[in-house]
C-alpha positions in Angstrom: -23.2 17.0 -13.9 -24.6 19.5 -11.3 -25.0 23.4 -12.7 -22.3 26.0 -11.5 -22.9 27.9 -8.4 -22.9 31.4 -8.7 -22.7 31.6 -12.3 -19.1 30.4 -12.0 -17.7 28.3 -14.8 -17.0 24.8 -14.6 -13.3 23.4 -16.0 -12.4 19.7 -16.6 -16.5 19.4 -17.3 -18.4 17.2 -19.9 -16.8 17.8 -23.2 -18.8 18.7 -26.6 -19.8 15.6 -28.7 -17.0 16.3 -31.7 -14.4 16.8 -29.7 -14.6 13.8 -27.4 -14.7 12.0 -30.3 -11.6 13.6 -31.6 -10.1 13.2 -28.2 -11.1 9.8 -28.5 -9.5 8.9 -32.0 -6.4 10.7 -31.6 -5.8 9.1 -28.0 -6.2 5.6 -29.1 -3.3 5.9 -31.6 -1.4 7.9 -29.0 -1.7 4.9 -26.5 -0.6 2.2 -29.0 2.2 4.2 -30.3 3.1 4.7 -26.5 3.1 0.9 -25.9 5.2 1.1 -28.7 7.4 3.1 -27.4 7.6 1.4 -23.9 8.7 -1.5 -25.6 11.4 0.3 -27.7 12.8 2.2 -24.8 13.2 -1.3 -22.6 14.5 -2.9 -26.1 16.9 -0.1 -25.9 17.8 -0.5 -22.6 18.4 -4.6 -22.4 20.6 -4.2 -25.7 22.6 -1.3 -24.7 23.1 -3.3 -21.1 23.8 -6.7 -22.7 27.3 -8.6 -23.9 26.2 -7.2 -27.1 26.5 -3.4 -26.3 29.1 -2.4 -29.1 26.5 -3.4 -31.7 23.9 -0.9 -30.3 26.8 1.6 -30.4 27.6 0.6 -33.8 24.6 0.9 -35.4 23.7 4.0 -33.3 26.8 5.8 -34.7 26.7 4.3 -38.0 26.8 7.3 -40.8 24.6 7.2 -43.8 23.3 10.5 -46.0 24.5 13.2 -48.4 27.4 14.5 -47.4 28.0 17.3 -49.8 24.6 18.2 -48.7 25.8 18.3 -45.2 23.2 15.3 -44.3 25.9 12.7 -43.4 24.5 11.9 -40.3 23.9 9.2 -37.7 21.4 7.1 -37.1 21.0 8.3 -33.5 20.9 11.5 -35.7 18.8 10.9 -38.3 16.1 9.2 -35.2 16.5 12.8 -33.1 16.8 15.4 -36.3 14.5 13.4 -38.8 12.1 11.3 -37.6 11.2 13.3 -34.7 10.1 16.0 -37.3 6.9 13.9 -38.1 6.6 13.7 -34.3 6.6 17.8 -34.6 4.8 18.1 -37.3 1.9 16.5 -35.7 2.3 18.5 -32.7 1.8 21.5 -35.0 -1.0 20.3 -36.6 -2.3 19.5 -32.5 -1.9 22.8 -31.6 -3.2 24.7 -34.6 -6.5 22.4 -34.0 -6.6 23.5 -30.4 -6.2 27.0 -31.3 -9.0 27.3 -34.1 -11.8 24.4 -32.7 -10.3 22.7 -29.5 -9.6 24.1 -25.8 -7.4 26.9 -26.6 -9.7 28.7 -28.8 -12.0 30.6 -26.3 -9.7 33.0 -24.5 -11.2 32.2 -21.2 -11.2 28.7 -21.7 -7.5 28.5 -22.5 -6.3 30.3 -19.4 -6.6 27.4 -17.2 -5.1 24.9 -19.4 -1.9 27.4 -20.2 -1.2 28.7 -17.0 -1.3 24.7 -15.5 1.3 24.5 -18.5 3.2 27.3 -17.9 3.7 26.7 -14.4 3.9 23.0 -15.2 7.6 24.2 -17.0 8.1 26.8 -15.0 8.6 24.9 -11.5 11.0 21.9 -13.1 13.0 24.3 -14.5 13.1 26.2 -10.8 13.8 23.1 -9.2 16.2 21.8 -11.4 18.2 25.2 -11.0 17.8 25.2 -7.5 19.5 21.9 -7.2 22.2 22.3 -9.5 22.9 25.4 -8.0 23.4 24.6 -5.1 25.6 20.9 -5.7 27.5 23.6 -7.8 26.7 21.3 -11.3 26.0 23.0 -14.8 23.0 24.9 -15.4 22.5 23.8 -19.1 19.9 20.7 -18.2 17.3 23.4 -16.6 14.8 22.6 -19.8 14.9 18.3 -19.7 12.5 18.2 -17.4 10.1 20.6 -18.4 8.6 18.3 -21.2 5.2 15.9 -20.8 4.9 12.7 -22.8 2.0 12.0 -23.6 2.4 8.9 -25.3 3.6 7.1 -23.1 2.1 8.4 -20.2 -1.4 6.9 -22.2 1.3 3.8 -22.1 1.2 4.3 -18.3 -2.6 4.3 -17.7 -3.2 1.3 -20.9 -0.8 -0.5 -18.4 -2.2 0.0 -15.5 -5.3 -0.8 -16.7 -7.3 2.7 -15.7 -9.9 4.0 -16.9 -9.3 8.0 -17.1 -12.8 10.1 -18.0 -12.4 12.1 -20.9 -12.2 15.7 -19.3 -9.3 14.6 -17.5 -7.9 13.0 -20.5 -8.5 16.2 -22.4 -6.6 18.5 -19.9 -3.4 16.1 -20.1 -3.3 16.3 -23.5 -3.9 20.0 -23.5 -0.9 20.4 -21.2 1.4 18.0 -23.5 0.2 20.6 -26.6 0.9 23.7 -25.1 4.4 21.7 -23.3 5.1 20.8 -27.0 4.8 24.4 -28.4 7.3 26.2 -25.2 9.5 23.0 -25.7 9.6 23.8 -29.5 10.4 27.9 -28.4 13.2 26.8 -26.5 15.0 24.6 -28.9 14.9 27.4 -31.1 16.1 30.0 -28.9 18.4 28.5 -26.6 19.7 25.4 -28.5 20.7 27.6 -31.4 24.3 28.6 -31.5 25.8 29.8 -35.3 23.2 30.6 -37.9 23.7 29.9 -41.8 21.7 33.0 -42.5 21.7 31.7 -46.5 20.3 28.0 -45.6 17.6 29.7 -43.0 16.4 32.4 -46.0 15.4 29.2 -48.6 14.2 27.6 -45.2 11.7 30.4 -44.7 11.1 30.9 -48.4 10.3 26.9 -48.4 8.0 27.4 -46.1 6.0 30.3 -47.7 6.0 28.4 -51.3 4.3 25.8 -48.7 1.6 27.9 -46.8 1.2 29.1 -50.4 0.5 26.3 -52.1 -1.9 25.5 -49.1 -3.8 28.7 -49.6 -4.3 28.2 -53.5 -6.2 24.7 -52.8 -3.2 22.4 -54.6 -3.4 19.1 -53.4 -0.8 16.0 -53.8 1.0 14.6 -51.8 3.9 14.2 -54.2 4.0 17.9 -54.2 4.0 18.6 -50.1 6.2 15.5 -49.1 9.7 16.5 -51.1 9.0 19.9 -50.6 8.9 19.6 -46.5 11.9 16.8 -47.0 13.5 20.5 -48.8 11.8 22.7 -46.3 13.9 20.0 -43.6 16.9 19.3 -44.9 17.8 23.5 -45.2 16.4 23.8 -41.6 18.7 21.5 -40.6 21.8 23.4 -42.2 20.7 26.4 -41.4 21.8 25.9 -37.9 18.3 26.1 -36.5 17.4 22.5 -34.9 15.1 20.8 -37.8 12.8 19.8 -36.0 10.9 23.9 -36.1 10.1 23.1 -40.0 7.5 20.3 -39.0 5.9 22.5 -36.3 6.3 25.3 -39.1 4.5 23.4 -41.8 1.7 21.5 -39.1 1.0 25.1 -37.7 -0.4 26.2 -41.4 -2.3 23.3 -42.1 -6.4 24.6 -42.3 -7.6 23.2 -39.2 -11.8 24.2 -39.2 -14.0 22.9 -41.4 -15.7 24.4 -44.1 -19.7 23.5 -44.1 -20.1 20.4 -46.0 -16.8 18.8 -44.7 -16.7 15.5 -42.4 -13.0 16.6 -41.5 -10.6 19.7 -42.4 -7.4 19.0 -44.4 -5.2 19.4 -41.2 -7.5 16.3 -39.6 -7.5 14.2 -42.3 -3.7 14.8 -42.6 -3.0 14.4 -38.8 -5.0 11.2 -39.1 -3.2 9.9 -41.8 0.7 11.3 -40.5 -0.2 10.0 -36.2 -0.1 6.2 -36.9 3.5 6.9 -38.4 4.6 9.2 -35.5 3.1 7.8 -32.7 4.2 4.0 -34.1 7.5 4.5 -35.9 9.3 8.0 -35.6 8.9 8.6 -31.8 9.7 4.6 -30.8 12.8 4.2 -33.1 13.6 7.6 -31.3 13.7 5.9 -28.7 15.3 2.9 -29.6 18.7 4.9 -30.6 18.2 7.7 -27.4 17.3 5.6 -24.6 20.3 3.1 -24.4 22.1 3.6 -21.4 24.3 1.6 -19.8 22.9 1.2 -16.0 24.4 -0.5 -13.2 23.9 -0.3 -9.6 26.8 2.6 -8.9 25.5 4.3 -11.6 21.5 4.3 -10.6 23.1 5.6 -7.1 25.1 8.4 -9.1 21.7 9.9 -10.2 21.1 10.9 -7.1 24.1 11.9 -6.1 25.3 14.1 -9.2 23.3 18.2 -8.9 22.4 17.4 -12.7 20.5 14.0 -13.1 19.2 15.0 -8.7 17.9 17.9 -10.6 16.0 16.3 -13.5 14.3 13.6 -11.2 13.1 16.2 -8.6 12.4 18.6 -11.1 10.1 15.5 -13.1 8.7 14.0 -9.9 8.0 16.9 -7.8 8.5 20.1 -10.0 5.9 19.1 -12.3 3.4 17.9 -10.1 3.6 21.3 -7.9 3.9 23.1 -10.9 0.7 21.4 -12.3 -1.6 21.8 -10.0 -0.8 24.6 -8.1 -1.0 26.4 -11.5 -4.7 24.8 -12.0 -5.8 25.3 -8.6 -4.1 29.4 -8.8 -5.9 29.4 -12.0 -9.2 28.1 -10.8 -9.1 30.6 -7.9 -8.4 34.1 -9.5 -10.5 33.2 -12.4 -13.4 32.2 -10.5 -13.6 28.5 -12.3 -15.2 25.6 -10.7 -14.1 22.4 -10.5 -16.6 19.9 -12.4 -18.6 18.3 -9.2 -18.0 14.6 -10.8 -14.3 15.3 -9.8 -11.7 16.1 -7.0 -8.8 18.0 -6.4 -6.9 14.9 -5.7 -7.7 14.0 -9.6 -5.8 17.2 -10.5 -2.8 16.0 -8.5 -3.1 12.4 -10.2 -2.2 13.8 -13.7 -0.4 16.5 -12.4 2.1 13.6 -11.3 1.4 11.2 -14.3 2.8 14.8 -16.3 6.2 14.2 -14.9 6.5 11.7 -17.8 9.2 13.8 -19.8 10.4 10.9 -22.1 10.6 11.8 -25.6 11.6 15.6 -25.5 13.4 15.5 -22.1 15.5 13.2 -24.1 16.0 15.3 -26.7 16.3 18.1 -25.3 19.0 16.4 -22.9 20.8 15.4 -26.1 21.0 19.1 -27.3 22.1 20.4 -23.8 24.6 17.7 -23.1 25.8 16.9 -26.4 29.4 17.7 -25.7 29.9 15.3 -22.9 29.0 12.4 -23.9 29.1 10.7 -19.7 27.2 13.6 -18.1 25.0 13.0 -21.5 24.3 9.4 -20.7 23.8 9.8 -17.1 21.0 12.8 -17.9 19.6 10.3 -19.8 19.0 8.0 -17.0 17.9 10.2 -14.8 15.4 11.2 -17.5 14.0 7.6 -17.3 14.2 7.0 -14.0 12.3 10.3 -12.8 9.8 9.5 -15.7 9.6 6.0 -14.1 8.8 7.3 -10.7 6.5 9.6 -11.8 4.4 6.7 -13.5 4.7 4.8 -10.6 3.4 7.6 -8.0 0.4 8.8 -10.8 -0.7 5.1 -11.2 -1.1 4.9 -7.0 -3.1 8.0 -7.0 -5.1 6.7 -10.0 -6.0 3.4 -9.0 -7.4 4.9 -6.0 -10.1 6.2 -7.8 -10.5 3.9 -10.6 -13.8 3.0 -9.2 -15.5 6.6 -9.8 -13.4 6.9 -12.9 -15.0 3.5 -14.5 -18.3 4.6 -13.4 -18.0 8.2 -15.2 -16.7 6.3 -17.9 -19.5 4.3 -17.9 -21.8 7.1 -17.7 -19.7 9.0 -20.8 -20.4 5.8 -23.3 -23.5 4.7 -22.2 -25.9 4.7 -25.5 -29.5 2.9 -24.4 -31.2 3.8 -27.2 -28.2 2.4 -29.9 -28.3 5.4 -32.1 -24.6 6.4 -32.0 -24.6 9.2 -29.8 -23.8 8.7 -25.7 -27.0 9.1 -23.7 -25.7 12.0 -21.7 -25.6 14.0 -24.7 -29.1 13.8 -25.1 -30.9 14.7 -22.3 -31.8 18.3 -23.8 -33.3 16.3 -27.3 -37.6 15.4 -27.0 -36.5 12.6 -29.3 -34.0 10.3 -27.4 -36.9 10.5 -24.8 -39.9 9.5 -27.1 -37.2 6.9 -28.2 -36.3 5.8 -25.1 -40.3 5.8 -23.8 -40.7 3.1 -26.8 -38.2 1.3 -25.7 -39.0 1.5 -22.0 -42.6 0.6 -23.0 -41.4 -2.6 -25.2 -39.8 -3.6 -22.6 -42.8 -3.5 -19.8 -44.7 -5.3 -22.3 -42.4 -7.8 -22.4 -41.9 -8.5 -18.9 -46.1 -8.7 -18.5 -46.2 -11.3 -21.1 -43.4 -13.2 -19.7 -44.9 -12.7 -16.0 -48.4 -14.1 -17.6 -46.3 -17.4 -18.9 -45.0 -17.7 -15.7 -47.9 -17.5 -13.6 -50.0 -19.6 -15.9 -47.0 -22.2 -15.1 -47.2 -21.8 -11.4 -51.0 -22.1 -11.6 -50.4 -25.7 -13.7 -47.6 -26.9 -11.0 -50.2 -25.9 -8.2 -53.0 -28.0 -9.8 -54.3 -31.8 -8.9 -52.0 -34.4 -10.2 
């Protein structure tokens, strides 16, 4: 990677050695568990478009739970309120580790990554109320498509087959934390309506006996699992959506490591808790949210009615605009340059493959819609088919530089010497040089012996018979 003119910094450049393999890890489960999750939406889709559509609605509305503890809920319920709690826990735990060792914990660092974000919401939520505004439809839908998925926009690129370099990958993941954390703030503030002020004091007394217990050192997991299912169950009655205790409780998790340690508790946890969010709780999600009935009058309704018009432009072309215009604004008043290995066009590529707003959008278009159960199901669509759209325009833009991308890929694993670390890493270290010198030197040797064997063969073929 060329130096910085000027003494200008570089962002989206090489990444340090711990947290590309962090990156790494955590994006490999992401990718499965958004594979998973493509398959449960389409599963979702095909049964609720099928002869046998009143069993997805049965199921889907079929009440189980306490009642006297005012848990008799739906599945589709239990999915959206429960299971997407481990799905928010993790995202707390995501963003406490960006905040203490990843992107966001150098000021200067993080203004690139959380303006692109902010301005990444920002613009869907402008364009949705632009359009809605002006079709005369309902304003309440101005947040579905301000949310990035970055499961299954990893879904998008494992399908597509591209190979994305890890600075790039970093950034979109960066975006879908800081999305995450807004998306959680407006839950909680606009998605609020009548407070059990009782309920919400145990909450929050729940939650310090939790940080507490953290602070003190006690370990077991039979002592942190029924008290967050406690911890849930009275955020849930206390009128606040359920989902805030799992960021809550992910947010206090230690997240920097103590000399000695291999991984802090909040790693090891989120490694343990990711394979259960990423590959059950966000795909049955799915599987219970995504089931809309679709037909051909009703794909052309989406783009007719203010509301759904509003959440594909705002996915499709609010989020890409909003994306990179905040990263290139961002670039230019701060004075940042853009890593040399890259291009602008890059930027716009994940800029658009951010318009993937499945998981929350959905959500989020549950909680806004919830009382009309059409206008509900037709947000929903439009939910997947601007998220569809947006895959489809990212992938183009992607593929046409999957060439440089394989090759920078290539460059980011490359280990010659076989000791573990990537070879780029180790250009600064006398070692991997006397190493590779060794190796280089072998390997000369080699080919001298093997040209003497062969000339002493041409010399025999060349001779009398």
């Amino acid at each position: 990677m060329a130096a910085p003119k000027n003494n200008r910094s570089v962002f989206l450049g090489r990444l340090p050695l711990p947290e590309r393999n962090f990156l790494a890890d955590a994006l490999r489960t992401e990718t499965v568990g958004g594979v998973l999750l493509l398959v449960a939406a389409v599963g979702a889709l095909i049964w609720a478009n099928t002869p046998i559509r009143d069993s997805y609605e049965s199921i889907r509305s079929f009440h189980l739970g306490p009642g006297s503890l005012g848990l008799n809920l739906s599945v589709q319920h239990w999915a959206a309120d429960g299971l997407l709690a481990i799905f928010f826990f993790v995202a707390g735990i995501e963003l406490k580790r960006e905040l203490v060792a990843g992107e966001l914990r150098n000021p200067k660092a993080a203004a690139l990554p959380v303006i692109a974000a902010l301005c990444g919401m920002a613009a869907p939520a402008l364009v949705y109320a632009t359009v809605a505004t002006t079709g005369g439809g309902s304003l309440k839908g101005w947040a579905v498509p301000t949310a990035t998925d970055i499961a299954f926009a990893l879904a998008v690129l494992a399908v597509i087959g591209t190979a994305l370099p890890s600075a790039l990958r970093a950034f979109l993941l960066t975006l879908a934390v800081v999305d995450d954390l807004f998306a959680i703030l407006i839950i909680a503030v606009f998605f609020t309506s009548t407070l059990n002020f009782a309920a919400l004091g145990f909450a929050v007394l729940g939650l310090f006996v939790f940080w507490l217990l953290l602070r003190k050192g006690v370990r077991g997991w039979y002592i942190y699992v029924p008290l967050a299912v406690v911890n849930w169950a009275l955020m849930y009655n206390s009128g606040v959506h359920a989902t805030i205790a799992g960021v809550a409780m992910g947010l206090m998790l230690r997240c920097h490591r103590h000399d000695g340690e291999r991984q802090s508790p909040g790693e090891h946890i989120e490694h343990l808790v990711r394979p259960l969010s990423a590959g059950l709780a966000v795909p049955m999600f799915a599987l219970f949210s995504a089931g809309v009935m679709i037909s051909g009058g009703a794909l052309s309704d989406i783009f007719r009615r203010p509301e759904t018009l509003g959440v594909v432009l705002g996915l499709i072309v609010g989020k890409a605009i909003g994306v990179f215009g905040g990263t290139w604004l961002a670039a230019r008043f701060t004075r940042a340059e853009l890593n040399p290995d890259l291009k602008w066009p890059d930027v716009l590529a994940v800029a658009s493959l951010a318009g993937i707003g499945f998981t929350v959008s959905l959500l989020i278009g549950e909680l806004a819609f919830g009382g009309d159960p059409a206008l509900e199901g037709e947000v929903k669509a439009a939910v997947l088919v601007g998220s569809l759209i947006a895959a489809v325009l990212a992938s183009i833009l992607l593929k046409l530089r999957d060439n440089k991308y394989k090759k920078l890929c290539a460059d980011e694993d490359r280990d010659e010497d076989q000791d573990g670390i990537p070879d780029i890493y180790e250009q600064g270290n006398p070692d991997y040089h006397l190493r590779m010198a060794a190796l280089l030197e072998a390997k000369a040797a080699e080919h001298r012996r093997l040209a003497e064997v062969a000339s002493g063969r041409t010399t025999d073929d060349d001779g009398p018979a």
